[in-house]
Predicted model as a PDB file, atoms N, CA, C, CB and O in Angstrom, pLDDT in the B-factor column:
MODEL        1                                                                  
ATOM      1  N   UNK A   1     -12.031  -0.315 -30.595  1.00 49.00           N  
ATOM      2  CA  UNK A   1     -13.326   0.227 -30.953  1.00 49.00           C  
ATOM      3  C   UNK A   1     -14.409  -0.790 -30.617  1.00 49.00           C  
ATOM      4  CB  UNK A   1     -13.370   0.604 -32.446  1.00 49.00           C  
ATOM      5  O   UNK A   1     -14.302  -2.000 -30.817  1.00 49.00           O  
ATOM      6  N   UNK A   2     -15.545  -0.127 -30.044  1.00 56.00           N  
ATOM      7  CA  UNK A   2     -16.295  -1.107 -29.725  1.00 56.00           C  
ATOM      8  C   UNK A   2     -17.850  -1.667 -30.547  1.00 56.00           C  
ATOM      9  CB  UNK A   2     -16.454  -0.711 -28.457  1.00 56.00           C  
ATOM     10  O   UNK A   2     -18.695  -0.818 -30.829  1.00 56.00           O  
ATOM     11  N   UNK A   3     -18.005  -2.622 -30.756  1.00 52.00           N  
ATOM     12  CA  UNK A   3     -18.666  -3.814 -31.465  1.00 52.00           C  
ATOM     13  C   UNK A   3     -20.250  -2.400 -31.964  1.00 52.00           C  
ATOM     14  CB  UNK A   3     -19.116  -5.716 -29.953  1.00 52.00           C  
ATOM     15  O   UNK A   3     -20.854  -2.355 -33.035  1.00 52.00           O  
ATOM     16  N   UNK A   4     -20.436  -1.576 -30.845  1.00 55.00           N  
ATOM     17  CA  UNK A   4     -21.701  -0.961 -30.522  1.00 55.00           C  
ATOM     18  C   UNK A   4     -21.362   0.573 -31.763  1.00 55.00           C  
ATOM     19  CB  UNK A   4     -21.871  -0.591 -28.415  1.00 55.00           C  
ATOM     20  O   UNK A   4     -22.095   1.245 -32.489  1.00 55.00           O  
ATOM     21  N   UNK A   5     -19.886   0.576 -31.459  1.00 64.00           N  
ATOM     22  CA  UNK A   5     -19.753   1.964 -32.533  1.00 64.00           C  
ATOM     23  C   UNK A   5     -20.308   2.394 -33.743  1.00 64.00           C  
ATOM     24  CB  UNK A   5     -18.667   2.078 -32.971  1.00 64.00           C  
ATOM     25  O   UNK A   5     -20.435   3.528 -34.203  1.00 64.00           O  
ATOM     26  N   UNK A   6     -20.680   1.070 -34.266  1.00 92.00           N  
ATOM     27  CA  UNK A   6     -20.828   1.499 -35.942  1.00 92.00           C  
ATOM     28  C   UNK A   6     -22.294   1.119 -36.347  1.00 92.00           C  
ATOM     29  CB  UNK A   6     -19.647   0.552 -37.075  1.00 92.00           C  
ATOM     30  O   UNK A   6     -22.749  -0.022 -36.421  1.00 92.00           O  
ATOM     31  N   UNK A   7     -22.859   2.146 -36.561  1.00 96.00           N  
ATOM     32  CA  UNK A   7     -24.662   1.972 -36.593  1.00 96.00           C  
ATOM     33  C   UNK A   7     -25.296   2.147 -37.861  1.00 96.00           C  
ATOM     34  CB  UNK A   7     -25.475   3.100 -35.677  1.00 96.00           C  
ATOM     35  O   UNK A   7     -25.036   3.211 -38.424  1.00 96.00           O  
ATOM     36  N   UNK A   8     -25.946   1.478 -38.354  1.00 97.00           N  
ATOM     37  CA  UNK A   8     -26.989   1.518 -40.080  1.00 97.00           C  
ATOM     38  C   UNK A   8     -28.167   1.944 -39.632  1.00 97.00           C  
ATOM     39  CB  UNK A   8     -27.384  -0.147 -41.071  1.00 97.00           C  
ATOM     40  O   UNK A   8     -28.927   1.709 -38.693  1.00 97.00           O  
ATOM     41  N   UNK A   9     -28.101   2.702 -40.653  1.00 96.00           N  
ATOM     42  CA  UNK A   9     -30.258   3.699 -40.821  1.00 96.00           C  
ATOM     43  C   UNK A   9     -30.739   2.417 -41.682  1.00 96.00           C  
ATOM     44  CB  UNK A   9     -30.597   5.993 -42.343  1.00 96.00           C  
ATOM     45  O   UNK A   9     -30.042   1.621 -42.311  1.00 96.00           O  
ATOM     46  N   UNK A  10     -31.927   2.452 -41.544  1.00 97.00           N  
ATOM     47  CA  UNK A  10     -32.790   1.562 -42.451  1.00 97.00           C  
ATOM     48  C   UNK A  10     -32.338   1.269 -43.771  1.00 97.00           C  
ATOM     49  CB  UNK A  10     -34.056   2.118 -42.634  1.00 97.00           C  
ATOM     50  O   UNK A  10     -32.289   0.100 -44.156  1.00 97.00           O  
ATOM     51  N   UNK A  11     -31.898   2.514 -44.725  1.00 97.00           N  
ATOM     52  CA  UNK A  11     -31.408   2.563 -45.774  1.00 97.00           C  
ATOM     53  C   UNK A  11     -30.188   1.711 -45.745  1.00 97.00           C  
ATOM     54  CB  UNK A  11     -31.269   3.806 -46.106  1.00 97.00           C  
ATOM     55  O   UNK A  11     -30.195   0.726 -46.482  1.00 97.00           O  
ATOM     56  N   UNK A  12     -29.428   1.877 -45.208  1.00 97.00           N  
ATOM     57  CA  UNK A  12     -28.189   0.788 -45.037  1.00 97.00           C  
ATOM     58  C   UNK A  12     -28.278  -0.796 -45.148  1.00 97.00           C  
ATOM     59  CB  UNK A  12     -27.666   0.956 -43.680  1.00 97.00           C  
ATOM     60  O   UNK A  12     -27.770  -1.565 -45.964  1.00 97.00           O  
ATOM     61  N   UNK A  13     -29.212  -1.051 -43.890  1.00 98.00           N  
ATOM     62  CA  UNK A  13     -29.469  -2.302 -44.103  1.00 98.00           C  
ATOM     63  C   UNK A  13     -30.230  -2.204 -45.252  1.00 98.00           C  
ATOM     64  CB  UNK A  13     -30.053  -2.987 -43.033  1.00 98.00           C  
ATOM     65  O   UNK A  13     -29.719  -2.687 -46.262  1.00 98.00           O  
ATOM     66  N   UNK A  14     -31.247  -1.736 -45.347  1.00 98.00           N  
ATOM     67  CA  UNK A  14     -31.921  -2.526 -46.646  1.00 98.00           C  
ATOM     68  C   UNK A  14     -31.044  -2.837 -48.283  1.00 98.00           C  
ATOM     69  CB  UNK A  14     -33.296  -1.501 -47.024  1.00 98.00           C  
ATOM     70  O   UNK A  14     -31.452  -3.537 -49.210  1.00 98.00           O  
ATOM     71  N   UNK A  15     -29.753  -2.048 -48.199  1.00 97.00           N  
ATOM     72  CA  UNK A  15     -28.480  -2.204 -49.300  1.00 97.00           C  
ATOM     73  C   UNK A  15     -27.895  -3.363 -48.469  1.00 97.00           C  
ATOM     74  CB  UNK A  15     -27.253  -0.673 -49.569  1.00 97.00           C  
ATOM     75  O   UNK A  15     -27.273  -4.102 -49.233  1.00 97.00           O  
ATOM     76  N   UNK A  16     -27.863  -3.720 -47.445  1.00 96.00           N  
ATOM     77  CA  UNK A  16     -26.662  -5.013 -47.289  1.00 96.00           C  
ATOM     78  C   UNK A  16     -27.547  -6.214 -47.162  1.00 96.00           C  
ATOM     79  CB  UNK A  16     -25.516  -4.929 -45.762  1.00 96.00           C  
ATOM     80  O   UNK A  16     -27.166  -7.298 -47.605  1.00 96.00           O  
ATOM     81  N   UNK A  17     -29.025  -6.035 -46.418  1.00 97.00           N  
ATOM     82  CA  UNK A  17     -29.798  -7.539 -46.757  1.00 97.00           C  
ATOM     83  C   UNK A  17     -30.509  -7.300 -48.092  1.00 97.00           C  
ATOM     84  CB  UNK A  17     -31.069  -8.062 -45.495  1.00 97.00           C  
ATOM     85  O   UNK A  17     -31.129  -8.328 -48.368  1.00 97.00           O  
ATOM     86  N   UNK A  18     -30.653  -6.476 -48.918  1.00 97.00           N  
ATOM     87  CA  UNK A  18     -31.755  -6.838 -49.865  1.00 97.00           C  
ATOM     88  C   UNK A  18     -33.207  -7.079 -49.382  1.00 97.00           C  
ATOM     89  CB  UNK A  18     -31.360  -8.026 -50.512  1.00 97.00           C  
ATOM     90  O   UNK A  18     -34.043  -7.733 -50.005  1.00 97.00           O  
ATOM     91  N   UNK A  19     -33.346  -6.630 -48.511  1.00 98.00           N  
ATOM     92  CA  UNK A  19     -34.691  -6.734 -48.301  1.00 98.00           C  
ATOM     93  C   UNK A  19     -35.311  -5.645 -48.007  1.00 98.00           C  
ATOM     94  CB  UNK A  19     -34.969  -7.536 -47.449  1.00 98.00           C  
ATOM     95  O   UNK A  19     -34.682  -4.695 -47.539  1.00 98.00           O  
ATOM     96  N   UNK A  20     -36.911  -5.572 -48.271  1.00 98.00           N  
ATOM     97  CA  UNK A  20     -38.098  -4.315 -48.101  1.00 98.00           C  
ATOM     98  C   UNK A  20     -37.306  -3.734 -46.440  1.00 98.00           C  
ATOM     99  CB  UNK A  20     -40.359  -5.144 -47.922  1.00 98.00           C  
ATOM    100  O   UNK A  20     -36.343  -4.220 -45.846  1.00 98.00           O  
ATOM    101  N   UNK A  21     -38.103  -2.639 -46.104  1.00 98.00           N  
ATOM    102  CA  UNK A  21     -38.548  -2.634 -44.922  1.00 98.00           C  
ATOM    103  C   UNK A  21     -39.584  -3.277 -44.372  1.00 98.00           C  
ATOM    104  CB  UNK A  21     -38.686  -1.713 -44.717  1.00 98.00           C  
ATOM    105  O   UNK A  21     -39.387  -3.964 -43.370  1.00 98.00           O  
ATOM    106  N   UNK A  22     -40.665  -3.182 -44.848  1.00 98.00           N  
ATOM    107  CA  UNK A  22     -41.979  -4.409 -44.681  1.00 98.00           C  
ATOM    108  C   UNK A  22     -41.250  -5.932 -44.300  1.00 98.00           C  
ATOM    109  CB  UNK A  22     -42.994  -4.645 -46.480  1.00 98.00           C  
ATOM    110  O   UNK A  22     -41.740  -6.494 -43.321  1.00 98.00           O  
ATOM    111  N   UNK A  23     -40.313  -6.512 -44.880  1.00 98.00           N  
ATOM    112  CA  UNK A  23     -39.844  -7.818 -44.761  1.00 98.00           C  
ATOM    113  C   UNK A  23     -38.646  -7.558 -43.636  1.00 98.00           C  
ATOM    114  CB  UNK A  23     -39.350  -8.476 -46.285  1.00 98.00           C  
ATOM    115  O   UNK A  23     -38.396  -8.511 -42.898  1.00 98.00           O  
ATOM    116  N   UNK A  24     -37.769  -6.134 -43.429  1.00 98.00           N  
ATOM    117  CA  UNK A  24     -37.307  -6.358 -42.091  1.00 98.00           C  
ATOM    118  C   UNK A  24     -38.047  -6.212 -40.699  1.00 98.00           C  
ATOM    119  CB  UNK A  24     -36.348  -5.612 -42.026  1.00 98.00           C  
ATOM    120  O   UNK A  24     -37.599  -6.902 -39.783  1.00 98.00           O  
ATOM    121  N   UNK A  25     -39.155  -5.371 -40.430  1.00 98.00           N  
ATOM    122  CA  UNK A  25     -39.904  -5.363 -39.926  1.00 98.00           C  
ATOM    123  C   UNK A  25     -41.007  -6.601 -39.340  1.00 98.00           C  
ATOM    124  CB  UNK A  25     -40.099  -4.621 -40.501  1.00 98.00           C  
ATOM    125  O   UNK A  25     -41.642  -6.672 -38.287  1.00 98.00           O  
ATOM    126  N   UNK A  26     -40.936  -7.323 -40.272  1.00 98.00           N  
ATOM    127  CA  UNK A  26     -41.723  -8.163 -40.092  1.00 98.00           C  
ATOM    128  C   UNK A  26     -40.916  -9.727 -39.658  1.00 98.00           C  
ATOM    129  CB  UNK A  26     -42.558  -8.077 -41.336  1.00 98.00           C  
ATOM    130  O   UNK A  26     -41.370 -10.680 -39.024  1.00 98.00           O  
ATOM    131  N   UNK A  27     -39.532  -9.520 -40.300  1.00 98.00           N  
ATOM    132  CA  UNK A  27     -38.728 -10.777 -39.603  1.00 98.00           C  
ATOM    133  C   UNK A  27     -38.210 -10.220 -38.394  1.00 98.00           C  
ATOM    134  CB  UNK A  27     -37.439 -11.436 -40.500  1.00 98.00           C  
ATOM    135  O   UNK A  27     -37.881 -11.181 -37.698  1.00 98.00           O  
ATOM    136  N   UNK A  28     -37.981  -9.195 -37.818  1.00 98.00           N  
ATOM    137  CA  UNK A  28     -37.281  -8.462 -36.363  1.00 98.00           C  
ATOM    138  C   UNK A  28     -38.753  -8.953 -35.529  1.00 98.00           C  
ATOM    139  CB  UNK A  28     -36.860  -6.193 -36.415  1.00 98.00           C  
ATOM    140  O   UNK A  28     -38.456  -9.754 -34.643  1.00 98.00           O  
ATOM    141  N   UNK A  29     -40.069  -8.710 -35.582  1.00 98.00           N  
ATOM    142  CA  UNK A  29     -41.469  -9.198 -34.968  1.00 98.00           C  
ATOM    143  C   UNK A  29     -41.366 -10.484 -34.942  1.00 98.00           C  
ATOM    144  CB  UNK A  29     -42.773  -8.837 -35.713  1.00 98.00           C  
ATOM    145  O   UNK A  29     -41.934 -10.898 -33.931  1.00 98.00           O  
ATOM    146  N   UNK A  30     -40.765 -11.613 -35.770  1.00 98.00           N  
ATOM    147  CA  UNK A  30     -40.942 -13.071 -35.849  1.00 98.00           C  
ATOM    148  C   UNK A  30     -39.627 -13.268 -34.986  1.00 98.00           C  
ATOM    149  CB  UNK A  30     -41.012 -13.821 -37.498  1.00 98.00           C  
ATOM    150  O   UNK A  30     -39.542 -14.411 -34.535  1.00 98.00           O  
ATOM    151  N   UNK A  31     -38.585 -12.425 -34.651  1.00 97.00           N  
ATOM    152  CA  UNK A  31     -37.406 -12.612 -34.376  1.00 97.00           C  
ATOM    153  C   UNK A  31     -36.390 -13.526 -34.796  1.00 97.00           C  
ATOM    154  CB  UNK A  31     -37.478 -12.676 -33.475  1.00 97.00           C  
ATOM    155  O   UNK A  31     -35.783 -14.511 -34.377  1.00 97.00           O  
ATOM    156  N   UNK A  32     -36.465 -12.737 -35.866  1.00 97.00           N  
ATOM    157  CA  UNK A  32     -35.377 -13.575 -36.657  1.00 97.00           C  
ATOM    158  C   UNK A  32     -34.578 -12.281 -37.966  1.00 97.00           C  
ATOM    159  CB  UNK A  32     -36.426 -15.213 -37.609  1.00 97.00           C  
ATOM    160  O   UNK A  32     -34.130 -12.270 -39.112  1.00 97.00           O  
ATOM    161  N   UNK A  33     -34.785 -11.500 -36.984  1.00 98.00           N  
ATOM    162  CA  UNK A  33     -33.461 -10.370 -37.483  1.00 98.00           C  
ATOM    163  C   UNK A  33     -33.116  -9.659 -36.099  1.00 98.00           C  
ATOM    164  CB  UNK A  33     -34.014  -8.946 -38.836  1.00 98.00           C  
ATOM    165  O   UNK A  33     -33.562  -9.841 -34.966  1.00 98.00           O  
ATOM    166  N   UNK A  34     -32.260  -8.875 -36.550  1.00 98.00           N  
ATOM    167  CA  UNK A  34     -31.817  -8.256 -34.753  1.00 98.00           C  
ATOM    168  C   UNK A  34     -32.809  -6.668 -34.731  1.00 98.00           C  
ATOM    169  CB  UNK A  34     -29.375  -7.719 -34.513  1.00 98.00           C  
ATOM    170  O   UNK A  34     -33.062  -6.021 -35.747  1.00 98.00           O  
ATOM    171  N   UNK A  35     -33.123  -6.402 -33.724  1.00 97.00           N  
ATOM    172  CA  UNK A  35     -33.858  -5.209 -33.356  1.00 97.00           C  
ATOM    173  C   UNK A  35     -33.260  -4.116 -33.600  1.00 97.00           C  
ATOM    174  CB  UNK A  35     -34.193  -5.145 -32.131  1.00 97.00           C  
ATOM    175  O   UNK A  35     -32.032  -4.063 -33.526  1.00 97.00           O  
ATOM    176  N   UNK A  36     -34.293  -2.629 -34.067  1.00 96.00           N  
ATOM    177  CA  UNK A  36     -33.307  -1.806 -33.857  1.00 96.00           C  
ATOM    178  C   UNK A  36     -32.819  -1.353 -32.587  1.00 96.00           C  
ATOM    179  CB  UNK A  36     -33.565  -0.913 -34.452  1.00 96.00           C  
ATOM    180  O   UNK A  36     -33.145  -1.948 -31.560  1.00 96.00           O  
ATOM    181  N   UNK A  37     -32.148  -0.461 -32.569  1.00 96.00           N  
ATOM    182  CA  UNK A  37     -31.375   0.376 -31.158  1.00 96.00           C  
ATOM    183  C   UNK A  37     -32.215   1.857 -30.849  1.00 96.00           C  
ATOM    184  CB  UNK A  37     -29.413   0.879 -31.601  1.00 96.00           C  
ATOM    185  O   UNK A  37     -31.661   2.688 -31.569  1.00 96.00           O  
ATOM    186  N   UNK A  38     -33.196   2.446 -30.163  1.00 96.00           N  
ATOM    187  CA  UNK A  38     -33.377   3.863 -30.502  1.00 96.00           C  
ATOM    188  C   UNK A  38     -32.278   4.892 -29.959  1.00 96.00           C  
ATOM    189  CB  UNK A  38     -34.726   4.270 -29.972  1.00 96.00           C  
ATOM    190  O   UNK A  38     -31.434   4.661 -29.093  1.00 96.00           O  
ATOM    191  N   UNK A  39     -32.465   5.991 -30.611  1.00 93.00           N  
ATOM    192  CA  UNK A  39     -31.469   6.934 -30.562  1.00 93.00           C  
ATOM    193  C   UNK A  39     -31.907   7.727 -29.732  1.00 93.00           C  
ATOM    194  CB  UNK A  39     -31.100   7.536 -31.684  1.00 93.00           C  
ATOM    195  O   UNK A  39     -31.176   8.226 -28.875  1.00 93.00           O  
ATOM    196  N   UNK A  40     -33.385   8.029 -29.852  1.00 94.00           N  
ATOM    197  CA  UNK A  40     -33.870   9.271 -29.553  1.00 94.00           C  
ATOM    198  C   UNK A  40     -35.792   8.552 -29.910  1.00 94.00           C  
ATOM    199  CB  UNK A  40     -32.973  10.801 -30.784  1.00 94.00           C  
ATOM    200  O   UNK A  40     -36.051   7.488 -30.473  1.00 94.00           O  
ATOM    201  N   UNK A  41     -36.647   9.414 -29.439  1.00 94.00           N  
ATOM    202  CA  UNK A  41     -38.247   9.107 -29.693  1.00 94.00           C  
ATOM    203  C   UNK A  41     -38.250   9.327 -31.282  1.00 94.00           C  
ATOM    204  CB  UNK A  41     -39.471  10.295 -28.773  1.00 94.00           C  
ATOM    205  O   UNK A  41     -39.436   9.426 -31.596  1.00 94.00           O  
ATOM    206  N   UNK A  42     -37.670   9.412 -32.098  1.00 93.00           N  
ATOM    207  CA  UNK A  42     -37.759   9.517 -33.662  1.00 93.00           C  
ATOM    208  C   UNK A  42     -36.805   8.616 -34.376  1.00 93.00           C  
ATOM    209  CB  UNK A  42     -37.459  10.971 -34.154  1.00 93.00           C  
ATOM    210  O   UNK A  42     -37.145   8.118 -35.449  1.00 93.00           O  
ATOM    211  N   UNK A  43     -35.541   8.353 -33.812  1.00 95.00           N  
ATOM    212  CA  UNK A  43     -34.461   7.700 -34.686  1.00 95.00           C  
ATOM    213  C   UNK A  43     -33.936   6.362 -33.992  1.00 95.00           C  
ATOM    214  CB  UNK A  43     -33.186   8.756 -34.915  1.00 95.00           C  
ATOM    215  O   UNK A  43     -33.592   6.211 -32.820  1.00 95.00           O  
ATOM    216  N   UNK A  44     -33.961   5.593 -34.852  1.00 96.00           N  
ATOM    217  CA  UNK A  44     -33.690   4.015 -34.821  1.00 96.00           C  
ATOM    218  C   UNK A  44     -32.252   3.876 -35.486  1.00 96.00           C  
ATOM    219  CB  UNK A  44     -34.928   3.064 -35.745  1.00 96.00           C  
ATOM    220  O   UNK A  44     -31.882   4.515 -36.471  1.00 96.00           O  
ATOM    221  N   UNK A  45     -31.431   2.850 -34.722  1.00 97.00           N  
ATOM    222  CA  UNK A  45     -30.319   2.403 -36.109  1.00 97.00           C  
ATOM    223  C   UNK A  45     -30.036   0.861 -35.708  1.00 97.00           C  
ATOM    224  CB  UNK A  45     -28.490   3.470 -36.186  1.00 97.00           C  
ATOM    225  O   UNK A  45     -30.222   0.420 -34.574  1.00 97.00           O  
ATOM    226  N   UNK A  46     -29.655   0.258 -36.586  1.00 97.00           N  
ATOM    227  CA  UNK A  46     -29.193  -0.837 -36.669  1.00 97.00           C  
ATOM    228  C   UNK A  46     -27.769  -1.146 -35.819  1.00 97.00           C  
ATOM    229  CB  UNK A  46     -29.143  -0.994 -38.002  1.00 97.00           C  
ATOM    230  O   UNK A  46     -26.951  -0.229 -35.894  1.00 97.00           O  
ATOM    231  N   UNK A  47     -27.372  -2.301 -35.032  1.00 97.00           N  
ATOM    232  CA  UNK A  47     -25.765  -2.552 -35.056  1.00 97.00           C  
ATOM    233  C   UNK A  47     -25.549  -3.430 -35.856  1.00 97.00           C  
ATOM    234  CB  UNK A  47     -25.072  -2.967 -33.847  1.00 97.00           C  
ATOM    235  O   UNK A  47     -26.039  -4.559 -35.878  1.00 97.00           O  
ATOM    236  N   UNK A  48     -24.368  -2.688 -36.971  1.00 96.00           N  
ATOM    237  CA  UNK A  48     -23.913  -3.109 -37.763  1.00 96.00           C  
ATOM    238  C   UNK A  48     -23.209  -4.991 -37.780  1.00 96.00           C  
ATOM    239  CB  UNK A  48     -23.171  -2.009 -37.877  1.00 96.00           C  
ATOM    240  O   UNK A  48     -23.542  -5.761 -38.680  1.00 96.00           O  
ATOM    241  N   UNK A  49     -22.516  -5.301 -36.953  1.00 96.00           N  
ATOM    242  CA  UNK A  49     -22.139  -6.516 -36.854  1.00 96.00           C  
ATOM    243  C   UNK A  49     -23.278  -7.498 -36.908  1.00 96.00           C  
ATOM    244  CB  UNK A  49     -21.404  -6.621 -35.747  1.00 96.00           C  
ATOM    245  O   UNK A  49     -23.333  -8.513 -37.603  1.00 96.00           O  
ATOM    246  N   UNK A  50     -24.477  -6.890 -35.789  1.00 97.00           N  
ATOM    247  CA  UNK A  50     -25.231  -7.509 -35.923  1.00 97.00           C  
ATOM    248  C   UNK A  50     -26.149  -8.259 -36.868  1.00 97.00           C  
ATOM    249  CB  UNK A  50     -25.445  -7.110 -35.486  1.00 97.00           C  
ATOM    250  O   UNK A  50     -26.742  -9.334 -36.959  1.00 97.00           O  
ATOM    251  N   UNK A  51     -25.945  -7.087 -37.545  1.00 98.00           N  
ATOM    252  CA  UNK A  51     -26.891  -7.410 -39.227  1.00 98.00           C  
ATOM    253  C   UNK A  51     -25.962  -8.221 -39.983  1.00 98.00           C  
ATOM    254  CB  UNK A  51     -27.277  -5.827 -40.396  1.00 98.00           C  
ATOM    255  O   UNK A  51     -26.360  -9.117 -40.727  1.00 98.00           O  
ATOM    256  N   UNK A  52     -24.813  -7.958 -39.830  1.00 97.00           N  
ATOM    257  CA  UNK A  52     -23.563  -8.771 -40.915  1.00 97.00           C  
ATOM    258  C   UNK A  52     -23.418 -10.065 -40.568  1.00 97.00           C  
ATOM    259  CB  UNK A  52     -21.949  -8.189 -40.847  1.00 97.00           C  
ATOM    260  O   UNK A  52     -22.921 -10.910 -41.312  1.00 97.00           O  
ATOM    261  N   UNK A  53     -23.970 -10.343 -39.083  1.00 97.00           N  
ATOM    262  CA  UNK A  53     -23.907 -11.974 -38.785  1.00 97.00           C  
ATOM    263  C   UNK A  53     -25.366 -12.159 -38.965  1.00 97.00           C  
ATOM    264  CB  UNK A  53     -23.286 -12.553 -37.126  1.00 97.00           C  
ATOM    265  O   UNK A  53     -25.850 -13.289 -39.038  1.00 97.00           O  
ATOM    266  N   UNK A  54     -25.910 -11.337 -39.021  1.00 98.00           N  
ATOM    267  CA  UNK A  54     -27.434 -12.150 -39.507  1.00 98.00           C  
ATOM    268  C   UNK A  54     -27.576 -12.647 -41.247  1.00 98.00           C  
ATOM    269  CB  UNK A  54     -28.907 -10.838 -39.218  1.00 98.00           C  
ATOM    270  O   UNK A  54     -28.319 -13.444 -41.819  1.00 98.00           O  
ATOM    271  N   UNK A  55     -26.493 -11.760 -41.703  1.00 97.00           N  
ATOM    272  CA  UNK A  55     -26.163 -12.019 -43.156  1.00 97.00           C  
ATOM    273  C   UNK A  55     -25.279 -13.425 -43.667  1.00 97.00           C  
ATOM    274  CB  UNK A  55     -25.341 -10.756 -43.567  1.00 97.00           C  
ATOM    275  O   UNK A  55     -25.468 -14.165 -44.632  1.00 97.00           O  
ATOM    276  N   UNK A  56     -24.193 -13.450 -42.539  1.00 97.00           N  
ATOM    277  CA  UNK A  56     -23.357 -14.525 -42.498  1.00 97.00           C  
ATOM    278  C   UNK A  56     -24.369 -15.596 -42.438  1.00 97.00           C  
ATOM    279  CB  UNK A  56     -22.321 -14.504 -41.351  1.00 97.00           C  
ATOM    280  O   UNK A  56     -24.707 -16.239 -43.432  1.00 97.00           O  
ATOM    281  N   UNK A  57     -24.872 -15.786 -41.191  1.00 97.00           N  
ATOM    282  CA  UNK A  57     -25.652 -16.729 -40.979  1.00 97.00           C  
ATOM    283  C   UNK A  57     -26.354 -17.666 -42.146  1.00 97.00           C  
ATOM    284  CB  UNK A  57     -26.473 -16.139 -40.270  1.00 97.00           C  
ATOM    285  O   UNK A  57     -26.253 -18.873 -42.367  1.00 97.00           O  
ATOM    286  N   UNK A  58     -27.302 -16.349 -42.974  1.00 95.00           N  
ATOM    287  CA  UNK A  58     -28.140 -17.014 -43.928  1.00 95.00           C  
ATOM    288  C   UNK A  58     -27.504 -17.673 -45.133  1.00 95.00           C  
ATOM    289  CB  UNK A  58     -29.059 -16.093 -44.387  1.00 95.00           C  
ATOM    290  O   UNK A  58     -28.077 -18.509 -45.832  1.00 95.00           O  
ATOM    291  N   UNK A  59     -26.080 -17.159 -45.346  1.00 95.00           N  
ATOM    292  CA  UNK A  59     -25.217 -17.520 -45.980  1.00 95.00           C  
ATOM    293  C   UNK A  59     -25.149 -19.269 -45.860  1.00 95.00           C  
ATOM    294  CB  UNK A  59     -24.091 -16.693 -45.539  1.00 95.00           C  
ATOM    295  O   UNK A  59     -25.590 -20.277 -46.412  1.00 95.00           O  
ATOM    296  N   UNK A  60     -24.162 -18.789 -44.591  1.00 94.00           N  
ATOM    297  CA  UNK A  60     -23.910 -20.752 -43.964  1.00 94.00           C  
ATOM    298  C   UNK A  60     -25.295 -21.609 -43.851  1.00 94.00           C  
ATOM    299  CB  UNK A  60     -23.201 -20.881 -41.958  1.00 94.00           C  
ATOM    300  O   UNK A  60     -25.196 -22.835 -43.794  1.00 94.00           O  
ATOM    301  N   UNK A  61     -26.532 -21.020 -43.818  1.00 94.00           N  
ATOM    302  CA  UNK A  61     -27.982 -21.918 -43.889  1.00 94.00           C  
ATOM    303  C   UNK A  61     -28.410 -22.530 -45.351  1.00 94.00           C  
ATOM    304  CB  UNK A  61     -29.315 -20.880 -43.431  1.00 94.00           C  
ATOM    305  O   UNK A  61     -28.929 -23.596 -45.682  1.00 94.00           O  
ATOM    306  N   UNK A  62     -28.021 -21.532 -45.981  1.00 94.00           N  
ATOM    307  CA  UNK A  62     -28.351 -21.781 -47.545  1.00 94.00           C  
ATOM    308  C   UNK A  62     -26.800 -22.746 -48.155  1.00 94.00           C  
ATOM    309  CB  UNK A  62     -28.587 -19.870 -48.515  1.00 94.00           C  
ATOM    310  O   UNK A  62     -27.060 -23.258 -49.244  1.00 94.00           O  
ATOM    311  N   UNK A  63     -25.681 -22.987 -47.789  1.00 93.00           N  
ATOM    312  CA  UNK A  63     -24.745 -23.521 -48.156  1.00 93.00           C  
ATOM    313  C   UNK A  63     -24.318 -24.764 -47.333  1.00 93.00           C  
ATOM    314  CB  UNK A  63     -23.922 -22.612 -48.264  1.00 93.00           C  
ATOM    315  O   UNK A  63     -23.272 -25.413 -47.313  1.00 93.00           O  
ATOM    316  N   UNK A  64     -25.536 -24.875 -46.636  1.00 87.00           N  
ATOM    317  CA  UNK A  64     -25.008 -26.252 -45.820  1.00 87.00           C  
ATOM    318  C   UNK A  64     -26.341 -27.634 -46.181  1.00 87.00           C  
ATOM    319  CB  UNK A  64     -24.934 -25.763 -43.666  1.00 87.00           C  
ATOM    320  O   UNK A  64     -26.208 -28.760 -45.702  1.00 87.00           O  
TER     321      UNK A  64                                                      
ENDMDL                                                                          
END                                                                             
């Protein structure tokens, strides 16, 4: 299965980072979250891994 298969709506991520939309929005513009993907001229989604190593990440930043 590939890395690209498994996609989060806004709602998703905002349950796995804890954060606004205002604050993902605004760290994806500073680049320092991953972009969304569009689907279509209306629908956006997240790749999932992607967000989970952006999660990892802050993890290992704050514990080192």
């Amino acid at each position: 299965m590939s890395a690209y298969s498994h996609f989060l709506r806004l709602k998703q991520v905002k349950e796995i980072t804890c954060l606004s939309k205002s604050s993902i929005y605004r760290l994806m513009e500073q680049g320092d979250f991953p972009k969304q993907v569009p689907l279509s001229a209306r629908s956006v989604v997240w790749v999932k891994s992607q967000v989970e190593d952006w999660c990892a990440q802050k993890v290992c930043a704050a514990l080192s």
